[in-house]
Every structure is written in C-alpha cells, then in structure tokens.
C-alpha positions as a Python dict, from the first residue, in 0.01 Angstrom:
ca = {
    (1, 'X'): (0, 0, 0),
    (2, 'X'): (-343, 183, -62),
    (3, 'X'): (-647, 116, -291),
    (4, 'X'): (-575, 342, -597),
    (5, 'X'): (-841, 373, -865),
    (6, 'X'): (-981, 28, -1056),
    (7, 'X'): (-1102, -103, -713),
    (8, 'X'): (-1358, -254, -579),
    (9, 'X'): (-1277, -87, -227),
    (10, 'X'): (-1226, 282, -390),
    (11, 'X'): (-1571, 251, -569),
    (12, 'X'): (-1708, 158, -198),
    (13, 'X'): (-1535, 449, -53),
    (14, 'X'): (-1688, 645, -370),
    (15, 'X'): (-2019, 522, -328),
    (16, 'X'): (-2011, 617, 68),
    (17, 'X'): (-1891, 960, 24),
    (18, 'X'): (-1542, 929, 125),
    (19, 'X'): (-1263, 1059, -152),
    (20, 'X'): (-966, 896, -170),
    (21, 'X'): (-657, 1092, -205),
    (22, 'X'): (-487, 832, -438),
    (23, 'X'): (-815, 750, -695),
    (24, 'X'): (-572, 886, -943),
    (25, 'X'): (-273, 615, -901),
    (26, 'X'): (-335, 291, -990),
    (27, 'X'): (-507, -25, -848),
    (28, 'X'): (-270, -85, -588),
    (29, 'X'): (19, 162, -538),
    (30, 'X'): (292, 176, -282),
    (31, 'X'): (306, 479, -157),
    (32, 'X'): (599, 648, 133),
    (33, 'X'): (398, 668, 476),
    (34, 'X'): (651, 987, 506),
    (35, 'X'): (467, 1115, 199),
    (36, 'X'): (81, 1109, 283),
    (37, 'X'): (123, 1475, 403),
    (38, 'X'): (218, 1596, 82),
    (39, 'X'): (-13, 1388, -141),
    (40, 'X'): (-349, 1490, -9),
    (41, 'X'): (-284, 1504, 386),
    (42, 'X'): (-662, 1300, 431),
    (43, 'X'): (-841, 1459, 712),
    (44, 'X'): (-948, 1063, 770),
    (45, 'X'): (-755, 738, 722),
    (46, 'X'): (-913, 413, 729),
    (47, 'X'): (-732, 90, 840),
    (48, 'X'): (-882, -237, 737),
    (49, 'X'): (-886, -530, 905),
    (50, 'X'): (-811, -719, 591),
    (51, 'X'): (-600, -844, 423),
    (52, 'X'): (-355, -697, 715),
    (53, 'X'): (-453, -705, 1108),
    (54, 'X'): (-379, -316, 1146),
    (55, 'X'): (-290, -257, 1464),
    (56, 'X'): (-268, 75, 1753),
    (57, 'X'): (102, 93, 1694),
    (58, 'X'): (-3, 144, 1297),
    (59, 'X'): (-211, 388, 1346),
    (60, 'X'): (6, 592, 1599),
    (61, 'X'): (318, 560, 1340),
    (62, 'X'): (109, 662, 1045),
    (63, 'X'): (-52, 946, 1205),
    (64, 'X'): (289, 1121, 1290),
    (65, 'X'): (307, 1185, 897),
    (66, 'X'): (4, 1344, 873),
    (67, 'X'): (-150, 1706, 999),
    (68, 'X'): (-502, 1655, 1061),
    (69, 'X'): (-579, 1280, 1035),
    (70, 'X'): (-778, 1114, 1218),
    (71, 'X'): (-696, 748, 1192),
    (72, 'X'): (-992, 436, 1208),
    (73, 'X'): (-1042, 74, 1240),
    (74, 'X'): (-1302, -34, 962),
    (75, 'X'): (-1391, -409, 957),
    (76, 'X'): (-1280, -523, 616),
    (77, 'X'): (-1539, -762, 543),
    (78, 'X'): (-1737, -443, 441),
    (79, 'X'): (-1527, -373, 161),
    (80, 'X'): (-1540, -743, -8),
    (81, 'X'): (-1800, -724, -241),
    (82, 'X'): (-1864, -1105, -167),
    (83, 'X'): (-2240, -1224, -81),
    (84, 'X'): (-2464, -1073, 178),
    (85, 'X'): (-2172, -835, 340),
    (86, 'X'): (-2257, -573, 78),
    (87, 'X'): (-2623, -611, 208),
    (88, 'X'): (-2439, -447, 542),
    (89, 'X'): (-2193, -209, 409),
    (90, 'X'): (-2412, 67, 330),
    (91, 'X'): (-2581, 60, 703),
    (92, 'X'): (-2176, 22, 820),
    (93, 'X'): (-2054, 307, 627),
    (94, 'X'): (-2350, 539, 719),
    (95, 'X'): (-2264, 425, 1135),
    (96, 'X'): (-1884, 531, 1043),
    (97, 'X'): (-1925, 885, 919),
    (98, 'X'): (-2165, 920, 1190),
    (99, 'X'): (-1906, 810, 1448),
    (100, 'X'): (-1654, 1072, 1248),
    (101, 'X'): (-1876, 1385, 1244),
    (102, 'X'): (-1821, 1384, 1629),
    (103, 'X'): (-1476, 1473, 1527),
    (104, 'X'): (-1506, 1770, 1255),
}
C-alpha cells in the first residue's frame, strides 16, 4: 500500500518537494511491489515507521524491483499532522533531502 492523492502524507511529501509517483491513484492504493519499475521507477522510496515497523529485509526486497532507488527510513510521526510534530517536519524533511543529495 502507498499514499495516493487525498492525503495528508502526499500533501507533506508535496509541500517538501518530493513527487510521488502514485498522486494520481487514489487515497490509498495497493499497488504490485513487482510493478514500481514500471509505474514511475522513484529514484527515492521512503519507508515509514508508521503505521508498519518497515524493516532492512523490506527495503532490500523492494529495492530488487526497482532500477535506481534508493530506499529510506523516515520516522512517521513526521507525517501525522497531529500537534507540535508538524512544528518539526519541515526542519526533518529539509535534514532528509540533505542526507539524499549525498547520493545524486
């Protein structure tokens, strides 16, 4: 499952400059991990730590269907949009794309 469009995470991942290759499906799709080449290949994926615990094993399974991924570990609590956690997301994001630019 990824966060299609009508989200509160895909407007975060809007709002932080990331695009999101399924902003055109809706809310909550299920999409074939055997597919994500084909619909959009992302050159990043991020796994949050909510509502699943993501773990290395994920990320090494879901990166053998992709070309060019590179695969994260984003806390989750910075896509709630719950209280003073937004207060922190924008600093969080901004730390994350710097962390990825060492990798383009």
């Amino acid at each position: 499952m990824v966060a299609g469009n009508d989200t509160y995470i895909n407007k975060m991942l809007q709002l932080n400059k990331f695009e999101n290759i399924y902003q055109n499906m809706s809310r909550y799709p299920k999409v074939e991990i055997n597919k994500i080449r084909y619909e959009g290949d992302p050159e990043v994926i991020i796994l949050s730590s909510e509502p699943f615990p993501f773990k290395d094993e994920h990320a090494v399974e879901i990166s053998t269907f992709t070309n060019r991924s590179i695969t994260v570990f984003a806390d989750g609590e910075m896509f709630g949009w719950h209280g003073s956690r937004l207060l922190l997301a924008f600093d969080y994001f901004k730390a994350l794309h710097k962390k990825l630019e060492s990798h383009f």
